[in-house]
C-alpha positions as YAML, in Angstrom:
chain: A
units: angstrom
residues:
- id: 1
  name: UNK
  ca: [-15.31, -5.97, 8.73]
- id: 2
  name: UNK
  ca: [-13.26, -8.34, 6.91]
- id: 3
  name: UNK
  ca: [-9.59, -9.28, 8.00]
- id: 4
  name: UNK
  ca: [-8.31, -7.89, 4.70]
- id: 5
  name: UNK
  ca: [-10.58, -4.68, 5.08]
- id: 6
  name: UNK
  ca: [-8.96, -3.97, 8.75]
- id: 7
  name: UNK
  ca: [-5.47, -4.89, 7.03]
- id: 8
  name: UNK
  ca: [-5.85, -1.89, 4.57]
- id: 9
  name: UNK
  ca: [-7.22, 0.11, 7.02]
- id: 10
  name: UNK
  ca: [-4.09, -0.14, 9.45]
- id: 11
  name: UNK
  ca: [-1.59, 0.54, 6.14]
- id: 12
  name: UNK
  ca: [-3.10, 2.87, 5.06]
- id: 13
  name: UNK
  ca: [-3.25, 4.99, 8.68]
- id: 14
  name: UNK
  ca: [0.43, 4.35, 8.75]
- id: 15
  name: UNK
  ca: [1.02, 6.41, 5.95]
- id: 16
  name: UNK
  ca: [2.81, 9.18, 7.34]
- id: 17
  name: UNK
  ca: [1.80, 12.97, 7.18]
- id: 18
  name: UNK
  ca: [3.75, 14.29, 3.62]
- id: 19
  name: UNK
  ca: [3.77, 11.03, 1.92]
- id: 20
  name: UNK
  ca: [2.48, 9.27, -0.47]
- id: 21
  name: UNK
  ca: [1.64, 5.57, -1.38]
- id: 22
  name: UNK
  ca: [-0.18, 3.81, -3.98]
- id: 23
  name: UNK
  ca: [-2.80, 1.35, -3.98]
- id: 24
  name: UNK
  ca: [-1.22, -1.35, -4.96]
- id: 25
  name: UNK
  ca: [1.84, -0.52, -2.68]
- id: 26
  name: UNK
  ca: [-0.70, -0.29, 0.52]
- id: 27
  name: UNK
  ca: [-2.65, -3.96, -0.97]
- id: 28
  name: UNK
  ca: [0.60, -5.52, -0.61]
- id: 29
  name: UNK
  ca: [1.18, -3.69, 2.81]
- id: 30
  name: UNK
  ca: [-1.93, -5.67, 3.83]
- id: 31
  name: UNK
  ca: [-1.07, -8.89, 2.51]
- id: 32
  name: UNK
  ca: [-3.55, -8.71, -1.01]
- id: 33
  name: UNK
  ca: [-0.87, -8.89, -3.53]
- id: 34
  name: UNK
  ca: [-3.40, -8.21, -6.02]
- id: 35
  name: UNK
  ca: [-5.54, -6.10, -4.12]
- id: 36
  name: UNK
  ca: [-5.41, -2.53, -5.33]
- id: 37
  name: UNK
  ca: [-8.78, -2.78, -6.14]
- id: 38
  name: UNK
  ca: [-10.13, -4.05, -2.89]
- id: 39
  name: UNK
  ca: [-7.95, -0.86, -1.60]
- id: 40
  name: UNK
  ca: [-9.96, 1.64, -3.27]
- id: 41
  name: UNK
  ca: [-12.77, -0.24, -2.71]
- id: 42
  name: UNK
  ca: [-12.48, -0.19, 0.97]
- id: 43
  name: UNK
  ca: [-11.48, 4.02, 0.80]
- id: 44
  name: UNK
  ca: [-14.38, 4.70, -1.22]
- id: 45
  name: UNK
  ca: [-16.85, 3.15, 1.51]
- id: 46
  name: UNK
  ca: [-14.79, 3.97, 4.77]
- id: 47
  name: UNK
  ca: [-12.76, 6.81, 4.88]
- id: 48
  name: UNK
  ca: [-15.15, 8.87, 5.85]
- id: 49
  name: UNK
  ca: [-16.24, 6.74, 8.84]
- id: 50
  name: UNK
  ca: [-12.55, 5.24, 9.59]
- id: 51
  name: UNK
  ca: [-11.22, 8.91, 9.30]
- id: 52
  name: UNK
  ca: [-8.83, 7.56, 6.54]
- id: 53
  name: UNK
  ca: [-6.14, 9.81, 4.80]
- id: 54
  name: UNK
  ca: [-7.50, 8.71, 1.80]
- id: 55
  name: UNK
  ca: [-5.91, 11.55, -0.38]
- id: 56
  name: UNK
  ca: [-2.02, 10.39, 0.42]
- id: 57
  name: UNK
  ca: [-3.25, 6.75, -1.51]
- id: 58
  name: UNK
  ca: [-2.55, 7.50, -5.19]
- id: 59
  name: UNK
  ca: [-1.56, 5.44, -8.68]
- id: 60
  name: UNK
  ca: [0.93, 3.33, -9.00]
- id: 61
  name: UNK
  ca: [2.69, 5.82, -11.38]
- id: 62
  name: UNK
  ca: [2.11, 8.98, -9.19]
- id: 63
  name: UNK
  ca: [-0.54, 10.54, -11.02]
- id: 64
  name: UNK
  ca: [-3.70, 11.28, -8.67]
- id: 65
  name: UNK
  ca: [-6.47, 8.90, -9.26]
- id: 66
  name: UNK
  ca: [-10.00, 10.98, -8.55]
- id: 67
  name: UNK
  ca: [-11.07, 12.51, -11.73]
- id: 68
  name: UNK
  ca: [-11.50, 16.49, -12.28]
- id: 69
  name: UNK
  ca: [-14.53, 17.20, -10.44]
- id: 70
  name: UNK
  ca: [-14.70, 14.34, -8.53]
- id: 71
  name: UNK
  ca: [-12.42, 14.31, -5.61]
- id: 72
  name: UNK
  ca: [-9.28, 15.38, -7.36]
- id: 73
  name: UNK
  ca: [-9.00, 18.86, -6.45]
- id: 74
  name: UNK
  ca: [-9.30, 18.43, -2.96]
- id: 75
  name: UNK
  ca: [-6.94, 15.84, -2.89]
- id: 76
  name: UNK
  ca: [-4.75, 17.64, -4.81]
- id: 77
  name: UNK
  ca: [-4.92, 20.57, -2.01]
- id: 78
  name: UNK
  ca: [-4.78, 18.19, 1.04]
- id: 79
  name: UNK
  ca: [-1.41, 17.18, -0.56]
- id: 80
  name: UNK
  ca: [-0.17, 20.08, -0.69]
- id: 81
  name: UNK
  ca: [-1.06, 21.66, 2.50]
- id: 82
  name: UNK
  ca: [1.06, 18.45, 3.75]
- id: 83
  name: UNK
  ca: [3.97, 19.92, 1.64]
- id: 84
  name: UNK
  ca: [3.55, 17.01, -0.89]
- id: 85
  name: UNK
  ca: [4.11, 18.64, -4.44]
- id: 86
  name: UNK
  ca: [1.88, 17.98, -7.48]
- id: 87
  name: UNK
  ca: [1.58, 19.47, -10.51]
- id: 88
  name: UNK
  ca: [-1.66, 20.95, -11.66]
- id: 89
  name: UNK
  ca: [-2.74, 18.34, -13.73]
- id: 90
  name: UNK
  ca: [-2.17, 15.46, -10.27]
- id: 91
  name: UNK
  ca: [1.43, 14.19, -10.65]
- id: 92
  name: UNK
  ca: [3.02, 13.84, -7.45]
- id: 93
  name: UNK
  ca: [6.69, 14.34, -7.05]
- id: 94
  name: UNK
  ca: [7.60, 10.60, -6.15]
- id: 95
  name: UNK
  ca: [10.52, 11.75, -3.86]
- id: 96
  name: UNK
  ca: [6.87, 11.74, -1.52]
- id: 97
  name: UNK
  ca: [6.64, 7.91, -1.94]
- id: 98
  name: UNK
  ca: [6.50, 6.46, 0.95]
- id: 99
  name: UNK
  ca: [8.72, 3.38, 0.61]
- id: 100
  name: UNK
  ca: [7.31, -0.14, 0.23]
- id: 101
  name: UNK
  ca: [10.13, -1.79, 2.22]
- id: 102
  name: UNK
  ca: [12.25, 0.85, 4.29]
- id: 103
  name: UNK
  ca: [15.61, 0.24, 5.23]
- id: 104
  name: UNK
  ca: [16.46, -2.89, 7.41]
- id: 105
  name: UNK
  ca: [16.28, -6.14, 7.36]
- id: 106
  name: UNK
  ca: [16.07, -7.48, 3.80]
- id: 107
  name: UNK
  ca: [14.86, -11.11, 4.48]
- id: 108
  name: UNK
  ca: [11.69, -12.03, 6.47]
- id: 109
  name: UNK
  ca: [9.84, -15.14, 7.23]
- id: 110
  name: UNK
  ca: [6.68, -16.51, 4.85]
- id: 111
  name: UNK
  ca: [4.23, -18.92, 6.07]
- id: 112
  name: UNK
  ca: [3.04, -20.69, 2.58]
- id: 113
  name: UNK
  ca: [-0.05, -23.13, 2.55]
- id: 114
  name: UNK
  ca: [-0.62, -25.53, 0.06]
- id: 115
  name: UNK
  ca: [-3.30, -27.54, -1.22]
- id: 116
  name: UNK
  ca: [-3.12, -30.92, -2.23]
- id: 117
  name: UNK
  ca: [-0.39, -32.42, -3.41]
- id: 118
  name: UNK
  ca: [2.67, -30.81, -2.24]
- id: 119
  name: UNK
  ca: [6.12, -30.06, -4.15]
- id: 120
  name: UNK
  ca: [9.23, -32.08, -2.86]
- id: 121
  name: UNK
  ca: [7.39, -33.61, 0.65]
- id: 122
  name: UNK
  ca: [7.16, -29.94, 1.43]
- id: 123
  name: UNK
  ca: [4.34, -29.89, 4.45]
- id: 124
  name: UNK
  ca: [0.86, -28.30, 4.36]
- id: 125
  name: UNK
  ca: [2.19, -25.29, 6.05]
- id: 126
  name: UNK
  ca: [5.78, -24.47, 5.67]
- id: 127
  name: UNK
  ca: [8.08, -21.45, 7.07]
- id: 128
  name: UNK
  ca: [10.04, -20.01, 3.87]
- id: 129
  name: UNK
  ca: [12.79, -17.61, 3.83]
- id: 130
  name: UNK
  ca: [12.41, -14.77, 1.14]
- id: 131
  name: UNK
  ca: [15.57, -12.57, 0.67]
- id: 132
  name: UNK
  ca: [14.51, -9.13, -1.30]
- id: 133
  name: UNK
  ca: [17.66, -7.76, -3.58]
- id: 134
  name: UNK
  ca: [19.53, -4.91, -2.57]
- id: 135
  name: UNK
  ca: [19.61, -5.63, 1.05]
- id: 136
  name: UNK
  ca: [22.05, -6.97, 3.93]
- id: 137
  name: UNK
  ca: [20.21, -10.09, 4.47]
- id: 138
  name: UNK
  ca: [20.37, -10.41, 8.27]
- id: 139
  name: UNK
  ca: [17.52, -10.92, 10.27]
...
């Protein structure tokens, strides 16, 4: 298994029981900030062998992905036996959503590579500090 692969598996184990997250949320969990794809690529091959709770991984705008007949009724019903609520047609209530970045610190540390010539005599490998809005900023 790739890196990435065991990256997505891990985020999307952590996904506690009566949430919900989607699969872009759980690609940039693992680092792939572009990766929803490569998310529902790796739960369509492994979540049967990597016991995955593939059916808390939905859209990006809350709507279950499977298609009628094709998964989406029993993930609808796992869902709700977790006490996550979705409509009939596979919109989950996005009070679910498991939150991207939880409460806490609001700036973290970025290792950023470059290749070739590098902006401002900034080094091949260089420790950045990111602040997200909204938060306290401490460490």
């Amino acid at each position: 298994m790739t890196e990435s692969t065991l990256h997505i598996i891990r985020a999307v184990r952590a996904i506690p029981k009566g949430k919900v997250s989607s699969y872009r949320d759980i690609a940039i969990r693992a680092g792939l900030y572009n990766g929803a794809r490569q998310v529902v690529r790796v739960l369509h091959a492994l979540s049967r062998s990597q016991d995955l709770p593939w059916h808390r991984v939905i859209r990006a705008d809350g709507r279950v992905a499977l298609p009628e007949g094709g998964g989406r009724e029993q993930q609808i019903a796992l869902l709700r036996s977790e006490g996550v609520e979705v409509s009939d047609g596979g919109r989950v209530n996005l009070a679910h959503q498991w939150a991207l970045c939880p409460r806490g610190p609001s700036t973290f540390a970025v290792t950023a590579a470059f290749t070739g010539p590098t902006p401002c005599g900034i080094g091949s490998s260089t420790r950045l500090r990111v602040r997200l809005s909204g938060g306290s900023g401490t460490d």
